[in-house]
Phi, psi and omega in degrees: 000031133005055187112011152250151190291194197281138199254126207218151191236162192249042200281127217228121202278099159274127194269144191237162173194153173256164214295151158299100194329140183282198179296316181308303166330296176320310193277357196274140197297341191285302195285315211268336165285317176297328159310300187297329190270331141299356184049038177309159186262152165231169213213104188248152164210155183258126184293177186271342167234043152254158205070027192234011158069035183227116200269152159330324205256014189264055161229148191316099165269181174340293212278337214242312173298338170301310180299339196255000159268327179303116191265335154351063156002035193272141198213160160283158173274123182271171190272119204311137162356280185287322121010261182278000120343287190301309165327333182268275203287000165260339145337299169298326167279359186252010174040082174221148168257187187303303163331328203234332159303346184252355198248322172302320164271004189065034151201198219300170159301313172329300172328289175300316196295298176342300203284350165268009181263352200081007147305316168319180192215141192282153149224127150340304192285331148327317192263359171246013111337309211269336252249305204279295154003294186282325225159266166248158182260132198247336186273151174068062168235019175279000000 
């Protein structure tokens, strides 16, 4: 090493520290007894909904009392009387049970049963499943 000047090392002590503790920190039952007892001032504040099983946005607003003034009925449409006649008696003439009117059409038995009892929410494609199934025409009879 040669023609290089005198080799001198520069060392200099580095301190590592661990983080200032966050807001969170701060707030733990641990850190705030250790305040107190050293005799730090503390600072207490009571939020405005707390302990009261209440989100900020649950209190009535505009939009939501205007829904609860609506005297407007709204419902789905169920499946009509005759409907779920024709669906029963044509069943009934192919000596088929719900079960098995339903495994024909791929779906639950629960399905079929809606649509005679009359629960059900019409579906198109259901009922010309059940229409091709039977047969019969369950639609346009009026």
């Amino acid at each position: 090493m040669s023609g290089v000047g005198p080799i001198s090392q520069d060392w200099e002590p580095v301190v590592i520290r661990k983080k200032a503790p966050n807001a969170a920190a701060k707030k733990d039952e641990k850190a705030v007894n250790a305040a107190r007892r050293s005799g730090a001032e503390i600072e207490t504040l009571k939020k405005a909904t707390a302990g009261t099983n209440k989100a900020a946005s649950s209190s009535t607003t505009l939009n939501t009392r205007k829904l609860d003034e609506e005297t407007e009925n709204l419902a789905h449409e169920r499946v009509p009387t005759e409907l779920k006649k024709a669906i029963m008696q044509a069943r009934m003439d192919k000596k088929l049970t719900q079960a098995q009117l339903a495994q024909m059409i791929n779906e639950k038995p629960q399905i079929i049963q809606e649509y005679e009892s009359g629960k059900a929410i019409p579906n198109q494609q259901i009922i010309t499943k059940l229409e091709r199934a039977l047969g019969a025409k369950l639609r346009g009879k009026k």
